[in-house]
Structures are given as C-alpha cells and as structure tokens.
MIRO-214208 format. One record per residue: x, y, z of N, C-alpha, C in turn; residue number from 1; chain. Coordinates in steps of 0.1 Angstrom, whole numbers. Each point is the difference from the previous one (the first is absolute). Example, Ala and Ser with C-alpha at 12.3 -4.5 7.8 and 13.67 -1.06 7.14 Angstrom:
2
nX; nY; nZ; caX; caY; caZ; cX; cY; cZ; zakol; zanu
132; -57; 78; -9; 12; 0; 9; 12; 0; 1; A
-4; 11; -7; 9; 11; 0; -8; 11; 8; 2; A
end
This chain:
183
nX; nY; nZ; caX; caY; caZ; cX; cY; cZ; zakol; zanu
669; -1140; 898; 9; 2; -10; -5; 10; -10; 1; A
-16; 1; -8; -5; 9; -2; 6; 15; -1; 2; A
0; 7; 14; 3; 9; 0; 16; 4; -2; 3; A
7; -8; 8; 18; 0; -2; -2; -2; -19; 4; A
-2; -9; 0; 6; 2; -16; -4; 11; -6; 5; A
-16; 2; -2; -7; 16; -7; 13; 12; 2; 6; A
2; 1; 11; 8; 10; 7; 14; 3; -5; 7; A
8; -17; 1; 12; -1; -8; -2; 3; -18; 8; A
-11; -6; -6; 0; 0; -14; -4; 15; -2; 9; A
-9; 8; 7; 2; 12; -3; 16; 9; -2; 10; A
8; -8; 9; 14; 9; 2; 7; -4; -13; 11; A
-2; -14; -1; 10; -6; -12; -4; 4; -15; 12; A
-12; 1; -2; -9; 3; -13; 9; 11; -4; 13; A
7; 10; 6; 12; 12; -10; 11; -5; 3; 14; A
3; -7; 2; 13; -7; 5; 10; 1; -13; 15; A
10; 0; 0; 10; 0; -10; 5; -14; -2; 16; A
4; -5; -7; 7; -13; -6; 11; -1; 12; 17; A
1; -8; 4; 7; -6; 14; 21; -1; -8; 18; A
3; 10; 7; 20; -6; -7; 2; -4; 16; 19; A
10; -10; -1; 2; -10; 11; 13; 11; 8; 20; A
-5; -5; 10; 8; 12; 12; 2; -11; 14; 21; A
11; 2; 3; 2; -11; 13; -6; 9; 13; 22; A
-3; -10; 8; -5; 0; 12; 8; 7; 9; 23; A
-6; 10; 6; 3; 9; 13; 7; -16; 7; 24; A
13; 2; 8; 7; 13; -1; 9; -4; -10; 25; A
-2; -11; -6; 13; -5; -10; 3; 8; -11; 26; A
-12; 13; -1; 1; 11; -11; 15; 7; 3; 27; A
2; -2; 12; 14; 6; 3; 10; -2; 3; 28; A
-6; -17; 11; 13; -3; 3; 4; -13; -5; 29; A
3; 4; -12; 10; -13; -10; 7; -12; 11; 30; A
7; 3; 14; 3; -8; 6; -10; -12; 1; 31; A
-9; 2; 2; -13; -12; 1; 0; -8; -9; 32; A
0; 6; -16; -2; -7; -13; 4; -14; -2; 33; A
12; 0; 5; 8; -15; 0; -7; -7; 5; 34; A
-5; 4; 13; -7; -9; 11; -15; -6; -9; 35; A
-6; 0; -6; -9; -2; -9; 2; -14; -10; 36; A
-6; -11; 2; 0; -9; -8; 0; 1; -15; 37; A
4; -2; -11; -2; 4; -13; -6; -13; -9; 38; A
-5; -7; 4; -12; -13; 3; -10; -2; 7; 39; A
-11; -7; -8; -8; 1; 15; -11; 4; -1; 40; A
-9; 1; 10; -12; 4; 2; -3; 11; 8; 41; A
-7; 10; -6; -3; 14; 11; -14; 1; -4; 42; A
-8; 5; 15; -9; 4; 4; -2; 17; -4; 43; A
-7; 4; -7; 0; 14; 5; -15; 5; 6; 44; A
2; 4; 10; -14; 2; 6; -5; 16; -3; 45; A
-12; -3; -3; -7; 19; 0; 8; 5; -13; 46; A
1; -9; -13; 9; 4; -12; -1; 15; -4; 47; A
-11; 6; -2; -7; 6; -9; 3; -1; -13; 48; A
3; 10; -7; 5; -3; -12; 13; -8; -4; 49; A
7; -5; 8; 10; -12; 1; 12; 6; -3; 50; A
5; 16; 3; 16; 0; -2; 9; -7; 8; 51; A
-3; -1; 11; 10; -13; 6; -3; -14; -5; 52; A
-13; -4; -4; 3; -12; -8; 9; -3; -14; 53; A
-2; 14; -1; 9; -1; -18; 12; -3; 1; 54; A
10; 8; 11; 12; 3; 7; 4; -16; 2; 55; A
-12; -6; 11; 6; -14; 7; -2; -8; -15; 56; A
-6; 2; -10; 0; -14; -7; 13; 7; -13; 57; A
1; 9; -3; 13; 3; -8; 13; -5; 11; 58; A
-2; 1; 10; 17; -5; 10; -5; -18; 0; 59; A
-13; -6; -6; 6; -16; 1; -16; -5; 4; 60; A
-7; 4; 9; -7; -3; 11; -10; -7; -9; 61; A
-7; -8; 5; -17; 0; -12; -6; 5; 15; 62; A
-9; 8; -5; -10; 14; 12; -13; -5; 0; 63; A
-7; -4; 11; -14; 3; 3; -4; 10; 2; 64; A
-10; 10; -9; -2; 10; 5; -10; 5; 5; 65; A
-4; 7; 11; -15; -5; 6; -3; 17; 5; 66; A
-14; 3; -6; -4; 12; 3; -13; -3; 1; 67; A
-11; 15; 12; -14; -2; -7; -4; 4; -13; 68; A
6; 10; -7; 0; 8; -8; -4; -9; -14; 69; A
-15; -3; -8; 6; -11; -13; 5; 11; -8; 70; A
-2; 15; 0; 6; 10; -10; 16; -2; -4; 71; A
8; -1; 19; 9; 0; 2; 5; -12; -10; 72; A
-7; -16; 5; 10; -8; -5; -2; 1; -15; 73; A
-10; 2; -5; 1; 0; -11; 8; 12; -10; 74; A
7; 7; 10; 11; 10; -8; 14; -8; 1; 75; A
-3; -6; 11; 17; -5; 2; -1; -17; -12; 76; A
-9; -5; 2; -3; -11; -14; 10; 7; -13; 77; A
-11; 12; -3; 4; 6; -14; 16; 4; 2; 78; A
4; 4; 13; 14; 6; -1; 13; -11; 0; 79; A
-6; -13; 5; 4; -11; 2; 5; -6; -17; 80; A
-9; 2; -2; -5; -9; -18; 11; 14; -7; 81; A
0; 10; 2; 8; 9; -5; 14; 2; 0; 82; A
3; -6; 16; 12; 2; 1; 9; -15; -3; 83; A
-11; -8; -2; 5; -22; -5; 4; -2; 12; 84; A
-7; 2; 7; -2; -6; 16; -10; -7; 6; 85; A
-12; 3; -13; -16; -9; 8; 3; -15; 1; 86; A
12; -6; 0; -1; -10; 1; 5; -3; 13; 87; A
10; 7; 8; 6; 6; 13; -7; 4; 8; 88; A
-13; 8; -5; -10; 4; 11; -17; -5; -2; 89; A
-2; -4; 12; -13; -4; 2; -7; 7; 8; 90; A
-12; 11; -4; -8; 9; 6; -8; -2; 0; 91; A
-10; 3; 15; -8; -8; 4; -8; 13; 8; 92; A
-12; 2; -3; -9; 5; 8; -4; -3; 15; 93; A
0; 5; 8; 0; -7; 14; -7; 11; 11; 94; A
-10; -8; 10; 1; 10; 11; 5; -3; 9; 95; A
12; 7; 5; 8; -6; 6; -3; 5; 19; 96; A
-12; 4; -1; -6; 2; 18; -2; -14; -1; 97; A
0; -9; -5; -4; -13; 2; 10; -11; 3; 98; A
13; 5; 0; 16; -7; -1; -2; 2; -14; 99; A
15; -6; 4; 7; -7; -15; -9; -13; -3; 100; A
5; 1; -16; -6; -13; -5; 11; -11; 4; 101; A
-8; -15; 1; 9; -15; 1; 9; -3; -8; 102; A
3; 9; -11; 11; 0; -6; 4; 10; -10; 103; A
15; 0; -3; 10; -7; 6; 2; -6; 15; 104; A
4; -7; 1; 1; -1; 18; 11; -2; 3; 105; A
12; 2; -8; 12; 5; 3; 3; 10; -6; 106; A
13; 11; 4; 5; 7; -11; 15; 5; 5; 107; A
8; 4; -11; 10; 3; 8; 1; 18; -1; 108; A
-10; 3; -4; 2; 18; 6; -16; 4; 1; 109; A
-1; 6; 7; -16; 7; 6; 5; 13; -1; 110; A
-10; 7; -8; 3; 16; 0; -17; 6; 0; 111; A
-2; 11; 10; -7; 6; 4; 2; 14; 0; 112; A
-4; 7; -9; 4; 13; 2; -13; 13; 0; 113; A
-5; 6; 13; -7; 12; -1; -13; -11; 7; 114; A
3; -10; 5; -16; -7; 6; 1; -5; 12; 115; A
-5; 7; 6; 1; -11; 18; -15; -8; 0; 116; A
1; -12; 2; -5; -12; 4; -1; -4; 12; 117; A
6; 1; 9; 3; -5; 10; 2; -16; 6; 118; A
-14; -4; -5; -5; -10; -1; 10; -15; -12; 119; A
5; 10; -9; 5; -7; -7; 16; -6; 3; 120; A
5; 6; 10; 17; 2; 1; -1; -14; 2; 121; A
-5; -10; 9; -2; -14; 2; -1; -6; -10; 122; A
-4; 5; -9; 0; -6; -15; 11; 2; -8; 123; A
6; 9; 1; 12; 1; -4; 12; -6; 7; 124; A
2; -3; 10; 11; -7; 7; -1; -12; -3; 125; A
-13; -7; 0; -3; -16; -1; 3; -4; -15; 126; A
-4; 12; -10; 3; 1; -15; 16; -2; -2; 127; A
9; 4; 5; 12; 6; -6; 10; -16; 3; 128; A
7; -4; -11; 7; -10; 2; 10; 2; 11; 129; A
11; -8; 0; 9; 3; 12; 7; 6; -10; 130; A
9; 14; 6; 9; 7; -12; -5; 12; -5; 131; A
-14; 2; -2; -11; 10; -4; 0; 7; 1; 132; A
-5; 9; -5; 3; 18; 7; -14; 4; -5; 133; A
-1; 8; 12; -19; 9; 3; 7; 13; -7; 134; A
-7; 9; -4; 2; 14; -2; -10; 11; 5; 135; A
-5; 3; 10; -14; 3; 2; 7; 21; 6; 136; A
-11; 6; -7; -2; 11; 5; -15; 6; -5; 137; A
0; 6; 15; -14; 8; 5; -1; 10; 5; 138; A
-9; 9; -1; -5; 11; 7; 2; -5; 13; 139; A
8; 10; 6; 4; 0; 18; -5; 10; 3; 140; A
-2; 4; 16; -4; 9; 7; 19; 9; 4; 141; A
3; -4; -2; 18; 4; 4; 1; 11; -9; 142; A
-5; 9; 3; 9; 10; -9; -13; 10; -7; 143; A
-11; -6; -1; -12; -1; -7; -5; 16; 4; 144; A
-6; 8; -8; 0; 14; 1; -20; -2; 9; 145; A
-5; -8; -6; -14; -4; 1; -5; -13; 3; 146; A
7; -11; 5; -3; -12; 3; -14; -9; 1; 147; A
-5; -8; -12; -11; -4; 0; 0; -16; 8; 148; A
-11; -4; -4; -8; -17; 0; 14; -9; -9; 149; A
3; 9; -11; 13; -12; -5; 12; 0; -2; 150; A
1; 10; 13; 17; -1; -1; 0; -11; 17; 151; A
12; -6; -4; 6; -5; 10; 5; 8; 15; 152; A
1; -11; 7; 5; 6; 16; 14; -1; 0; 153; A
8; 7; 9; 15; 2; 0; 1; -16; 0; 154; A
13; -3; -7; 5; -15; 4; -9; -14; -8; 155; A
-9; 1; -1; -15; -12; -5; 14; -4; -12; 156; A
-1; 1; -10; 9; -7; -4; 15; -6; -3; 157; A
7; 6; 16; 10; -11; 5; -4; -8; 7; 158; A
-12; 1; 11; -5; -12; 5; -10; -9; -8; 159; A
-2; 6; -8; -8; -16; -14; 11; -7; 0; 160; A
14; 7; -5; 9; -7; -9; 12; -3; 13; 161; A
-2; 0; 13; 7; -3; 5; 10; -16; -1; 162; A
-9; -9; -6; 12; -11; 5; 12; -3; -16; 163; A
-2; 14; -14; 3; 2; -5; 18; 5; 0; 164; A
9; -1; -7; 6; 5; -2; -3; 10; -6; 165; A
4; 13; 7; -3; 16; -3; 12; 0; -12; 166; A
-5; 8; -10; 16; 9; -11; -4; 11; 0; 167; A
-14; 8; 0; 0; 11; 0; -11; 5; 6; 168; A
0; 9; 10; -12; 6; 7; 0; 12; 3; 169; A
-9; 11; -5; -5; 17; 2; -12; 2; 1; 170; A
1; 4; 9; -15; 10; 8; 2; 13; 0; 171; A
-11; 7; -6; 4; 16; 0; -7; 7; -14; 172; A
-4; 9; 3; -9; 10; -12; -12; -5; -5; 173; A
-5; -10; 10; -12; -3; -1; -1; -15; -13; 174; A
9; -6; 4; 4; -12; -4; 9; -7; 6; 175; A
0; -15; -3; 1; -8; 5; 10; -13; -13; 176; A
9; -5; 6; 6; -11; -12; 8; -15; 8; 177; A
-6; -5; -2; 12; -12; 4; 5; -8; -13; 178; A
13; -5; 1; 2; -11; -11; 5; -10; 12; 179; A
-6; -12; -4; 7; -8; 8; 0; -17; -5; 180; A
7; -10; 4; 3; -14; -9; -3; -1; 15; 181; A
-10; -18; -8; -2; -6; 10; 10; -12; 7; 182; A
3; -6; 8; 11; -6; 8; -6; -14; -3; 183; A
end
C-alpha cells in the first residue's frame, strides 16, 4: 500500500478542490439519470478526490468513499464539510489490492471510475442489492493507442457483469464502461 498511496498522494497534493461531476457516461447521457436511486447507499471505489461522491450524495445517496490516497480523502472530507455533505459522505482510506472492505455489505449503486480490479467485480455483484446499479469504467485495450498491464481485454467487463441487466455498454478509444442493475 506504501508505495500506491506515496504515488497517488504525490498526484493529489496539487489537486484542486473537487466540484462534483457525474460519472462517465451519465456525464452525457441524462437517459440513465432516472435509472439511479435518489436514496440509498453508494459505494464509490478508487474515489480520489470524491467528485462522484459529491454528485452521489447531493442526488440523495449517503457515499462510502474508499481511496488509497489519505491526501485524496482528506480533500474530499474538507470538500464534503464545505459543500454540508460530510454527513452524506464517509471517506475512508483503503488498499483496495486487498478487496473491498466488509462493509457496507450492501449498497444500491457501485461506482468505479478509472480503476480495474479485476479481482474485485465479485465483490461488487455480491455487494449490490437486487435493483442496484454498478457503474464501472476502465482503461481497455479496444481502441487503446499503447495498451498496458491496466487496461482491460475486449469484452472482460460484459462477461463480469454478465448475469446483469446491461443499460449501457462502450468499448472503444481505449476505454471501457458498463452500467448495469442487478436482477
């Protein structure tokens, strides 16, 4: 954890004050929005500085927010307390090569944005209440100009989320998105 966090808090240490921004692809496609509980419990995995937590807990949600970063959470704390949301979000330092933590152990939205886990997608299916919706996007090899160790393979997450109800799925430019409710 050591090193991942050093790495991330180096990135976040100039970081700007976090304004809440919705989640790829809902940044565009308003269709989805509805689909979104406005109650509830969300997961946000790999937070950094928590603009999608700020977003999920102003639309309703109370947010767990789980990064290695302590720089990170501790920006989204102060942005939390700033925006009269720290009481909506709970930020939590975490290494999450290790899984998820035992709790929450339910939630009704999982959002994952810019982190492949692999390891973790099992954790997210078993997490999500019935009704739920995952939001996960990753570095893919689809499209990818230079393809590393963390982008995904064509397809890897329709078959994670296969016994999911799909709403929205794109592969292409070197990224990767599913949204999907669980059945």
């Amino acid at each position: 954890m050591h090193d991942d966090a050093a790495r991330w808090d180096d990135r976040y240490r100039s970081a700007s004050s976090p304004d809440p921004l919705a989640p790829e692809p809902l940044d565009t496609r308003t269709d989805l929005l509805g689909l979104l509980p406005a109650t509830g419990v969300a997961i946000d995995i790999a937070c950094g500085i928590g603009r999608q937590s700020l977003w999920l807990a102003q639309r309703g949600l109370d947010v767990v927010a789980l990064d290695v970063s302590p720089i990170a959470i501790e920006a989204l704390r102060t942005a939390a307390a700033e925006a009269g949301l720290a009481e909506r979000i709970e930020a939590r330092p975490v290494d999450l090569d290790g899984g998820l933590p035992t709790d929450p152990q339910t939630a009704d939205v999982i959002l994952c944005q810019r982190f492949r886990q692999p390891s973790i997608y099992p954790q997210v299916a078993e997490r999500l209440r019935t009704g739920g919706i995952a939001i996960i996007t990753v570095l893919s090899e689809v499209g990818a100009e230079s393809p590393g160790p963390f982008h995904a393979p064509s397809g890897e997450l329709a078959t994670e989320f296969a016994g999911f109800d799909v709403l929205y799925a794109h592969e292409g430019g070197g990224v990767a998105t599913i949204v999907a409710r669980r059945r």
